[in-house]
N, C-alpha and C positions, 0 to 999 in steps of 0.2 A: 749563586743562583743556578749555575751550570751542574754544579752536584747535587743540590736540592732535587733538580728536575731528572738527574742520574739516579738520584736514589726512587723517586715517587714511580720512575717507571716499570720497572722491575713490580713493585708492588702493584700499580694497577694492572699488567699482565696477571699478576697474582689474583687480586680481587675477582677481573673479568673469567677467569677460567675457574673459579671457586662456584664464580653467580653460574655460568655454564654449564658448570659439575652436577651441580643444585637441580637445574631446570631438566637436566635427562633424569638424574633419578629420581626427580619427582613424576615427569614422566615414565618411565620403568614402573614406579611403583604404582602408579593409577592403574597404567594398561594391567598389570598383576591385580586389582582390584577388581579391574573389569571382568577379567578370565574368571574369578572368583564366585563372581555374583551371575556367570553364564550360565542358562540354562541347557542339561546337555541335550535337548530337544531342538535347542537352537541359539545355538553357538552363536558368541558374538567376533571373535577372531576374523572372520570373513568382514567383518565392520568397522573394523579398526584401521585408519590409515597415519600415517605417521609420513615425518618428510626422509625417510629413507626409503618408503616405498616408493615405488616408478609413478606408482597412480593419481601418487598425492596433489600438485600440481593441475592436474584435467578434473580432480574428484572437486579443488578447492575454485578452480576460473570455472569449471561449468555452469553455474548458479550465482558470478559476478553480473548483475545487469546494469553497473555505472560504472565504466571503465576508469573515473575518478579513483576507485576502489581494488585498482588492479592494476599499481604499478612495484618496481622493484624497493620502493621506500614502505610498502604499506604495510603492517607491520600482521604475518603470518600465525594461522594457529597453529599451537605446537602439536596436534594432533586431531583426528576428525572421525568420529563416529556416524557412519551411515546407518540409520537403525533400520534391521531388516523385521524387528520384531517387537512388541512393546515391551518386550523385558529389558532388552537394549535400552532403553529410554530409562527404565527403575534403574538399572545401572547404573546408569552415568549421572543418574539424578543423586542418588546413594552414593557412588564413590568421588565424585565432586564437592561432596560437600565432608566426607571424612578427609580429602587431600587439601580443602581450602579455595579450590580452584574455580576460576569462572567460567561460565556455560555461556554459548550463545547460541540459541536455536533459529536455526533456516530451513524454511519451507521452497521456496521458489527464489528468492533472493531478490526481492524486486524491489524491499527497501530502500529509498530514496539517498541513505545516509548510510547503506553497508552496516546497518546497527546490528543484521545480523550474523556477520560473519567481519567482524572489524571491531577491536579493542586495543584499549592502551597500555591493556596489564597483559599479564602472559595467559592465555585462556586457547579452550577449544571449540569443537564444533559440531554440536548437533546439527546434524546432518539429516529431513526428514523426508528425502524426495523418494526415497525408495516404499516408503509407507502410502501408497497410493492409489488403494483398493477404491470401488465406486461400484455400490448397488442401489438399481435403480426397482422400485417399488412403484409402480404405475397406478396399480387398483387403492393402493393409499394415497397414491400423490406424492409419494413422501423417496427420500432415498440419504444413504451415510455414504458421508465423502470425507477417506483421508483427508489427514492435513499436506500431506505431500502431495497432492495432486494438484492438476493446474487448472484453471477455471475452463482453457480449450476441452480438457479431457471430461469436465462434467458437463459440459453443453454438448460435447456428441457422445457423450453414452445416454444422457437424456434422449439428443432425437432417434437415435439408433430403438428406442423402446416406443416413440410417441410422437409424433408432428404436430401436436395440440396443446403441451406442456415447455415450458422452459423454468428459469430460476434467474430473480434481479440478482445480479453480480455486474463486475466490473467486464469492459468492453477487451481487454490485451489479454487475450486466451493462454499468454506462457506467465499471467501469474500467479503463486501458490495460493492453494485458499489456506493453508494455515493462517499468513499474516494477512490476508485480504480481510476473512471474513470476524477473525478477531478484533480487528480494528474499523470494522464498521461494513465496507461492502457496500461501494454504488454502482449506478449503472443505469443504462436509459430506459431502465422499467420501473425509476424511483418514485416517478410521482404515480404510478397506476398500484403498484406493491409494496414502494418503501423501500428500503435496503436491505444486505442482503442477512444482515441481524433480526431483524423486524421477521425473519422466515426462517430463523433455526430454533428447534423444538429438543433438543436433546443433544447431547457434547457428549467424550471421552477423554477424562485428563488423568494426566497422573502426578500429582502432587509433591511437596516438600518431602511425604514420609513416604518417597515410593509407591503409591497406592494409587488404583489404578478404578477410577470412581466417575460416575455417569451422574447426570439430572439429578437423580433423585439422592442418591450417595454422597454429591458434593455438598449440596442443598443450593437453595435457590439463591443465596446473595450470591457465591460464587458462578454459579450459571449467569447470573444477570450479569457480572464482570467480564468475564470472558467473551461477550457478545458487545465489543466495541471500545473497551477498555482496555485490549493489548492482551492476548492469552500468554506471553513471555513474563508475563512481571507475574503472572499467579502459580503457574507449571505448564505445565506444556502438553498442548492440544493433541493428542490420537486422532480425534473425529468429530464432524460434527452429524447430526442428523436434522438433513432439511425439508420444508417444503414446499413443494414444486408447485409450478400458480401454472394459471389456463394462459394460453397465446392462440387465436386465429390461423388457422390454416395459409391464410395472408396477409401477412404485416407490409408497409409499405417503407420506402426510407427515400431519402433525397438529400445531395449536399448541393446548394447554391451560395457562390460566390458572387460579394459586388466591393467595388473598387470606393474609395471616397468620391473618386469621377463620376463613380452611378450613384450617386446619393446614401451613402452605406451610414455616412451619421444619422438622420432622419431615421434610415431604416434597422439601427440598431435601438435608437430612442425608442422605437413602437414595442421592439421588442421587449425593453427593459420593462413597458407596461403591460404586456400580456404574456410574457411566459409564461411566467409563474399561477397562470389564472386559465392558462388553456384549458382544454379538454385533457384530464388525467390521462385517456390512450397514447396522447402527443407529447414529443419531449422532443425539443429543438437545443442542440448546442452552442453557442457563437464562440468562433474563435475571432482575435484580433493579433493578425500580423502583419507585417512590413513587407513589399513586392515588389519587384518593378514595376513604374506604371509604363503608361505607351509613348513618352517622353522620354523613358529613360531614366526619369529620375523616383527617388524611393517615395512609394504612397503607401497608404494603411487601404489593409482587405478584411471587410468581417464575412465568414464563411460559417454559413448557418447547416446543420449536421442533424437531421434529424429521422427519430424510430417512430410511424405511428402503428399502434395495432388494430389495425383494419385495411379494406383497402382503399385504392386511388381516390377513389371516388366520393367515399367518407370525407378523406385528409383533404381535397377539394373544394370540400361543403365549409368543412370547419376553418380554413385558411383563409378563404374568400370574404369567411363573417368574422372573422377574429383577427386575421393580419393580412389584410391583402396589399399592404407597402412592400411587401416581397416580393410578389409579382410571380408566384409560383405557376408553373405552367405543367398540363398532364403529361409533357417529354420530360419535365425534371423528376417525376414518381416513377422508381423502381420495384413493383408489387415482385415478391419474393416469402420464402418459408421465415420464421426466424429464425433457424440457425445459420442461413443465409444473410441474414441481416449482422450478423454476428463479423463475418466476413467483411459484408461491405464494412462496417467500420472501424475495422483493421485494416482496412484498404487493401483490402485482396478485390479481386473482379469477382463480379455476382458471375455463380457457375464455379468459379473455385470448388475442386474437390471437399467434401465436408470434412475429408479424414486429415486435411489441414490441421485442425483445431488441433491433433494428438500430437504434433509435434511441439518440442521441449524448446527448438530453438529458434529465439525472437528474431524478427524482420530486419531489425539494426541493433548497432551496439554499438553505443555513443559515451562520450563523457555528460554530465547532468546535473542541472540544480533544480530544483522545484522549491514552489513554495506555495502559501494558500489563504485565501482571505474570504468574507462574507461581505455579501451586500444585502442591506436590509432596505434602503430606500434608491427610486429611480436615479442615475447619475442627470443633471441637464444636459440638453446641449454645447452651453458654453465647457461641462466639465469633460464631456466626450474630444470634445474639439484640444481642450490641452491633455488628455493623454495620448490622442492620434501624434502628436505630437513630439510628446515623451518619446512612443513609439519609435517614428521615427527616428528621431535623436540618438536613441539606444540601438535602435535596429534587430539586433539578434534575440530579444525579448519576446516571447507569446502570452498572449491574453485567454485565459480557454473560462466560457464563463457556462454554469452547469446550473441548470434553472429547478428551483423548487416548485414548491405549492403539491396540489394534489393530494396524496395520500402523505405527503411527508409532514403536510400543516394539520394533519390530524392523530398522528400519533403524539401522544404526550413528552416532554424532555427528559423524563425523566424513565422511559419505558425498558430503556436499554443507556449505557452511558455516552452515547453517540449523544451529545446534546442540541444539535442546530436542529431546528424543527419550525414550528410554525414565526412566522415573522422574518424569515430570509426568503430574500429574492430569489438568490444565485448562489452559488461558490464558484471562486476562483481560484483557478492555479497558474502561476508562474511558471514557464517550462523556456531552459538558457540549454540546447544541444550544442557538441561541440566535436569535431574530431580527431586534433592534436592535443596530444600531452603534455606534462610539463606544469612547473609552480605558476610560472609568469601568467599562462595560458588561461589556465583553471582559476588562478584568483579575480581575471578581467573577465569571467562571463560571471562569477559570481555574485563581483560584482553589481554586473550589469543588472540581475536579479534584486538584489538589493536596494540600489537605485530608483526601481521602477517600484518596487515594495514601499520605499518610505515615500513617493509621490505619490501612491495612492491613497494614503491615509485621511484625510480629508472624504472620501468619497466608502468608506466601508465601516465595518464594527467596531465600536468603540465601548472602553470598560468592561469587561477585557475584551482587545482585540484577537478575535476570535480564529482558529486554526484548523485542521480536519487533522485528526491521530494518522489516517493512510496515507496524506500528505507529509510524513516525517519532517521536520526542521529542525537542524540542532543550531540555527541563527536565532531559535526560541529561548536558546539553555540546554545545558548539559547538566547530567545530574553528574557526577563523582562518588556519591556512595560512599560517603564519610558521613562526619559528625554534625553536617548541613543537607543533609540528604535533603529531607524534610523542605528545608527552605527550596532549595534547588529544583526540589520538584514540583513543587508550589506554582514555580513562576511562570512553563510550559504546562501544568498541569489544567491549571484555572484556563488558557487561552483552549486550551482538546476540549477540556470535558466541562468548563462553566460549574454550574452548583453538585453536577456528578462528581466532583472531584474527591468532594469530602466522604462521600460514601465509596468511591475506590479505595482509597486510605484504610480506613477502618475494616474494610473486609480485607485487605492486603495486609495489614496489619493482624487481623486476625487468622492467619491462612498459611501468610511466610512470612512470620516473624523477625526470622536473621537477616531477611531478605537477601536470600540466596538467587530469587528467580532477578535478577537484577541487570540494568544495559543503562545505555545513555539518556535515556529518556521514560526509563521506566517508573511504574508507581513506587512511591517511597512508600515507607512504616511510618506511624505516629512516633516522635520523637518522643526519647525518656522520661 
C-alpha cells in the first residue's frame, strides 16, 4: 500500500501541474484572442485583469455584495474583463466561445447567489460597471441607461434634469440596473406604474454572433425576453431605453412600528385586506421581525414602510377611510421631494445630500440568504398568530411582505415574462443577515431561512410554488448545463416565470442555441 501510494503521488503532482499548465495557456491564449479582436480606437488591454495584476483582487471584491461569496474557498475567475467599450463585450462574447469557456456577466453584483461572478467550472468575468453612461431626455420623458449603472446614479441624473419625473425601480440605490431591470424591477411605484420592465421601450444587446442589435434588429420575441426573463441566459445587455412617469412635487412617506403588545396582529390582518386594494398612489410595506419587548423578552414588530404620491393631507384622507387600525397620526408624515423619499428608504435622514444616491458603496456589507414567496389569499389570525411564533422561535428571520394590486392586477401575465400579476396579494422575501464567517456559521442562518420557508407553505402559492427571478434562489435548483439541462431548468423555471417559461425556451432556443449565455439558473435550450 505504502508504494502504491509512493508511486500515485509523484503522478498526481504530475496530473495537477499538467491541469495548471492547461489553465494559463488556455488563458494566454484567450487574452491573445482578445488583443486580436481589439479595436485600435479602443483598446481592450486597459480591461484586461488577470490575478497577476495588483488590481485584480479590489476590481473582483468591489462588486461582492454577500460576503457569503467572498471568502478564501470561493472559487476565483481566472481573469476579468472590465468592458470600457461595446467591442469589448463582441470580444469576449467571440473569443469565449472559440476557447470553450464560460462567461459570467456583472452589473452591480447584487445577485443574491454571486451567480454572477461565482462558478464551479473555470470561467471569467464580464465585468460591466464601467459601462455606465445615463441620458436623460426630459421633453420625451424618456432616457438610455447603461447596464452598469446603479439605480442611485439614474434617480439623480433624473432629478438633477426634473423634480416632477422619476422611474419605478427598486429602493437600494447601489443596485445595477443590468441585472435589476432584466429580471423584472420593483419598487414602491409598482402598484401606480408597474415594474420597472412594464416602462422599458428599447434595449441594446449583443448577442451569440457578436452583433450588436436594438428593438427592432433583435425583434420583438427577444425584446420581450430580456424584459424579465434574465438578459444573461440571451446575451448581454448594453442598455436599456426607459420611460420616465410623472411624480408630484410632494410625495409623502411614513414608517410606523407596533409591537404585538400594541396589537400589531389585528393590525397586520387589516392590512392583509386592504393593501392590495388601496389607492394605486399608496404602497405600504410590512416587515415582520423579532425585538425586544419591554420585558425583555423577544416579541414580534410589524413595521409598515410606506411611499404615498401626494401629500399629508391626501395620505390622511385615504388611511382614515381605508385603514385607520394604524392609527396614523400627521407627526408620523414626512412630505418631501421623491428623490428624497428614495433616501428615506435606504434609511438615510430626510435632508441627506441627494448626491448620496452616486455613491457605488452600500450602507453595509453582510453575509445573506434570501428567498421569496406569493400570497394570494389573507393569512387568518389564528395563522398570524403561529408564524409570530415561528418567528420568534427562529429569531434572526425577516418577513418583508410587498403588496400588489393597482396597476400590477392589470397588466396581463403574459405582457413581459415577469409572471405574478393580478391575483397576488403580496410577495414575500425572506432576508437571514449575518456577520461572521465561516461553514458552521453560514449553514445555521440558512438554515434558519429554510425552516421558516417550509412553515410557510400552508399559507402561500401553490402549483407551482411560485418565486420572483430578482429574488435568486439556487434551494430552487441548479441548472448544470449537461445532457438534463432542460429538466433542470424546468424545475426553478415553471416556479419564476409560470406558463412564461415555455416561451423563454423556445426564443432561447432559437437565439443561443449552444447555450453559451449560460449560469446556475439560467434558461435552458429545448432538448434534442
Amino acid at each position: 500500500m505504502g508504494i502504491l501510494r509512493a508511486t500515485m503521488l509523484p503522478l498526481l503532482s504530475v496530473f495537477l501541474l499538467l491541469s495548471l499548465s492547461r489553465q494559463v495557456s488556455a488563458s494566454e491564449s484567450f487574452i491573445h484572442c482578445l488583443l486580436n479582436h481589439s479595436q485600435p480606437s479602443h483598446p481592450i488591454s486597459a480591461a484586461i485583469y488577470t490575478p497577476n495584476n495588483g488590481s485584480f483582487s479590489s476590481v473582483l471584491q468591489a462588486y461582492i455584495r454577500n460576503l457569503r461569496f467572498n471568502t478564501t474557498t470561493t472559487r476565483k475567475p481566472f481573469l476579468i474583463v472590465t468592458a470600457l467599450h461595446e467591442s469589448h463585450i463582441q470580444a469576449a462574447i467571440v473569443c469565449a466561445q472559440t476557447h470553450n469557456l464560460q462567461m459570467k456577466i456583472r452589473s452591480g453584483g447584487h445577485d443574491y447567489e454571486g451567480v454572477s461572478y461565482v462558478a464551479e467550472v473555470p470561467f471569467f468575468v464580464l465585468d460591466m460597471f464601467n459601462l455606465r453612461t445615463i441620458h436623460i431626455d426630459v421633453e420625451s420623458e424618456t432616457a438610455w441607461v447603461q447596464a452598469g449603472a446603479t439605480l442611485g446614479e439614474v434617480y439623480y441624473r433624473i432629478y438633477e434634469k426634473s423634480n416632477t419625473h422619476g422611474f419605478p425601480a427598486g429602493v437600494c440605490p447601489t443596485v445595477g440596473v443590468g441585472g435589476h431591470f432584466s429580471g423584472g424591477g420593483y419598487g414602491n411605484m409598482m402598484r401606480k406604474y408597474g415594474l420597472s420592465v412594464d416602462n422599458i421601450i428599447d434595449a441594446q444587446l449583443v448577442d451569440v454572433k457578436g452583433r450588436l442589435l436594438n428593438r427592432k434588429s433583435m425583434g420583438e420575441d427577444l425584446f420581450w425576453a430580456i424584459r424579465g426573463g434574465g438578459g444573461a441566459s440571451f446575451g448581454v445587455v448594453v442598455s436599456y431605453k426607459i420611460k420616465l412617469v410623472r411624480v408630484p412635487e410632494i410625495v409623502t412617506v411614513f414608517k410606523v412600528a407596533k409591537t404585538l403588545e400594541q396589537n400589531a396582529t389585528d393590525i397586520v390582518s387589516k392590512w392583509q385586506h386592504v393593501a392590495d386594494k388601496l389607492d394605486e398612489n399608496l404602497f405600504i410595506r410590512l416587515i415582520l421581525d423579532v425585538v425586544n419587548g419591554t420585558n425583555k423578552e423577544n416579541t414580534g414588530r410589524a413595521t409598515f414602510f410606506a411611499l404615498f404620491l401626494g401629500d399629508s393631507e391626501q395620505l390622511l384622507s385615504v388611511m382614515n377611510r381605508s385603514f385607520p387600525e394604524l392609527g396614523l397620526k400627521k407627526s408620523d408624515c414626512n412630505e418631501t421631494s421623491w428623490v428624497q423619499s428614495v433616501l428615506f428608504w435606504t434609511n438615510f435622514a430626510l435632508g441627506t445630500p441627494n448626491d448620496v444616491l452616486l455613491s457605488r458603496v452600500p450602507q453595509t456589507l453582510t453575509y445573506l440568504k434570501r428567498k421569496s414567496d406569493y400570497v394570494k389569499e389573507p393569512i387568518s389570525k389564528a395563522g398570524l398568530e403561529l408564524i409570530w411564533k415561528k418567528l420568534i422561535e427562529l429569531k434572526y428571520v425577516a418577513l418583508t411582505f410587498n403588496p400588489y394590486g393597482g396597476r400590477m392586477s392589470e397588466i396581463p401575465a403574459e405582457a413581459v415574462p415577469f409572471p405574478h400579476r393580478a391575483g397576488n396579494l403580496a410577495k414575500i422575501q425572506y432576508a437571514a443577515n449575518w456577520n461572521e464567517g465561516g461553514e458552521e456559521v453560514t449553514d445555521y442562518y440558512i438554515n434558519l431561512t429554510r425552516k421558516l420557508y417550509s412553515f410557510m407553505t400552508p399559507f402561500v402559492s401553490k402549483n407551482p410554488r411560485e418565486a420572483f427571478f430578482n429574488y435568486k434562489d439556487l434551494d430552487l435548483g441548479i441548472n448544470h448545463n449537461g445532457k438534463a439541462s432542460y429538466q433542470e431548468g424546468r424545475v426553478y423555471g415553471i416556479k419564476y416565470f409560470k406558463g412564461n417559461f415555455k416561451r423563454l425556451v423556445e426564443i432561447k432556443t432559437k437565439v443561443d442555441p449552444g447555450n453559451f449565455f449560460r449560469n446556475e439558473q439560467s434558461i435552458p435550450t429545448l432538448p434534442n
